[in-house]
C-alpha positions in Angstrom: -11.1 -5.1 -3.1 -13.5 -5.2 -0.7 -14.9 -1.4 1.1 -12.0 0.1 3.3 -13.8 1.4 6.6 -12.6 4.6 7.6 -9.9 4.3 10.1 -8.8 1.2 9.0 -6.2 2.9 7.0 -4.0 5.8 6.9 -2.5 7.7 4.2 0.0 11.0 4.7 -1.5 14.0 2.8 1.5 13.9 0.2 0.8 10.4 -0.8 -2.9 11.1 -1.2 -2.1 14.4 -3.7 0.2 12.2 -5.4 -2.0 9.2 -5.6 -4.7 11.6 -6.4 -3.1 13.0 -9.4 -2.0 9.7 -10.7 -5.4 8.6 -11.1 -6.5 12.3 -12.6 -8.4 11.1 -16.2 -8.0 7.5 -15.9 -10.4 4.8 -14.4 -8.7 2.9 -11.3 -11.3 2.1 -9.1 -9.7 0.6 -6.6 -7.4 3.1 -6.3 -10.4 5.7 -6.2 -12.7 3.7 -3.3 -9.1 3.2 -1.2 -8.3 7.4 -1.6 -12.3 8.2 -0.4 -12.1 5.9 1.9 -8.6 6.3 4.0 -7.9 8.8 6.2 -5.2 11.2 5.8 -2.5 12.6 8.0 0.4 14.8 8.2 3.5 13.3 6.8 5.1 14.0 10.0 2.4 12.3 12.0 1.7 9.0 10.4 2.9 6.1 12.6 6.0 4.2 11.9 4.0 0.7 11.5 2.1 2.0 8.2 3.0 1.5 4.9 3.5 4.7 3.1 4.4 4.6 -0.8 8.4 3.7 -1.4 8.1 1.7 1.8 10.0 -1.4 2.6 8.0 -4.5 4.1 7.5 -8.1 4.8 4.3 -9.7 4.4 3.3 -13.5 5.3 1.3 -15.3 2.3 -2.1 -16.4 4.0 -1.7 -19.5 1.7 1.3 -20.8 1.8 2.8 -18.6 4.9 6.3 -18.0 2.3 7.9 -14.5 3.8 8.5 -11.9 1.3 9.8 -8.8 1.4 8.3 -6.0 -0.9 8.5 -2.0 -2.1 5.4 -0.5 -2.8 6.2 1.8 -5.7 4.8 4.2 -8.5 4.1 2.4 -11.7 7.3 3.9 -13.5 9.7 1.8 -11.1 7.7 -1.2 -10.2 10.1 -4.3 -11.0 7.8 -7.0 -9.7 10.6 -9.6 -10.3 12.8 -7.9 -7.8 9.9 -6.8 -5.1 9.1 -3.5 -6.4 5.4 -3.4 -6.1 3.3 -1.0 -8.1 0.6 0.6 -5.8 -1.8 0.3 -9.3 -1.5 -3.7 -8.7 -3.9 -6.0 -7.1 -1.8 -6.3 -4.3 0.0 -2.8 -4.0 -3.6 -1.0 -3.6 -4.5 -3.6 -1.1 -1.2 -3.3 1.1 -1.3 1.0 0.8 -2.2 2.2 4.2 -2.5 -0.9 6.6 -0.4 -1.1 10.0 1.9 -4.5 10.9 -0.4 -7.0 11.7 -3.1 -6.2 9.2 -4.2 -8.9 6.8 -4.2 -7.6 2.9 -6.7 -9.3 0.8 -6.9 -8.7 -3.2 -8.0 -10.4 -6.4 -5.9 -10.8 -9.6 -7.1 -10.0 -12.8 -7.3 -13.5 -13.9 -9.8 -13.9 -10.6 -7.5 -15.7 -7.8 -8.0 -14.3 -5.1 -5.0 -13.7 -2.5 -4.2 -12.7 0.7 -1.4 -11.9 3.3 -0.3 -10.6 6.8 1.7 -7.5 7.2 4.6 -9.4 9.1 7.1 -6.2 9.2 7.8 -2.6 8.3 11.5 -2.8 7.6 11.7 0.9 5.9 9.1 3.9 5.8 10.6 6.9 4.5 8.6 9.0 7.4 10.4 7.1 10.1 13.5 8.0 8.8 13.0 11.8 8.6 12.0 11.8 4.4 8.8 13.8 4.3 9.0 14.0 0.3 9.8 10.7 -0.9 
């Protein structure tokens, strides 16, 4: 994942604890350079058009422009089959944070390289009043 310029993405303050403690004795260095690199905000002041862990969202494949609709999750419910995304994937770390309209971009283990749009927040548990989701 390439550096993540401060600004460029947001994070609420309960996400990054929980994110944070997640990663606490294990080696995720994507995960680590996204955390130091993100700014955080209030739960009750990140904007609606971010996506914040357990959110609901379309993205737009930069390859083949197919629409798909996602969750980014924790590991323990990620269902990738069924669009629950783990936020320790490729593509979950690379999606945490960015507004509609950003372009994610991430490589897979096996090298590919991948990209896509954020077409649409469709759910953020923020918007809706859920601070501790």
């Amino acid at each position: 994942m390439p550096d993540t310029p401060h600004g460029e993405r947001l994070l609420t303050e309960l996400d990054h604890l929980r994110l944070s403690k997640l990663i606490d004795g294990t080696s995720l260095p994507a995960l680590e350079a996204l955390l130091d690199a993100t700014d955080v905000v209030d739960s009750r002041e990140i904007a609606p058009d971010v996506i914040t862990m357990n959110s609901q969202f379309s993205i737009i494949d930069a390859d083949t422009g197919r629409r798909q609709e996602l969750t980014l999750c924790y590991p323990r419910d990620a269902a990738p089959g069924t669009g629950l995304v783990s936020v320790l994937s490729p593509v979950g770390t690379s999606l945490l944070g960015l507004r509609t309209g950003a372009v994610a971009r991430w490589r897979m283990p096996g090298g590919a390289e991948g990209g896509a749009q954020v077409a649409e927040i469709l759910f953020q548990p923020e918007a809706s009043g859920d601070y501790l989701r």
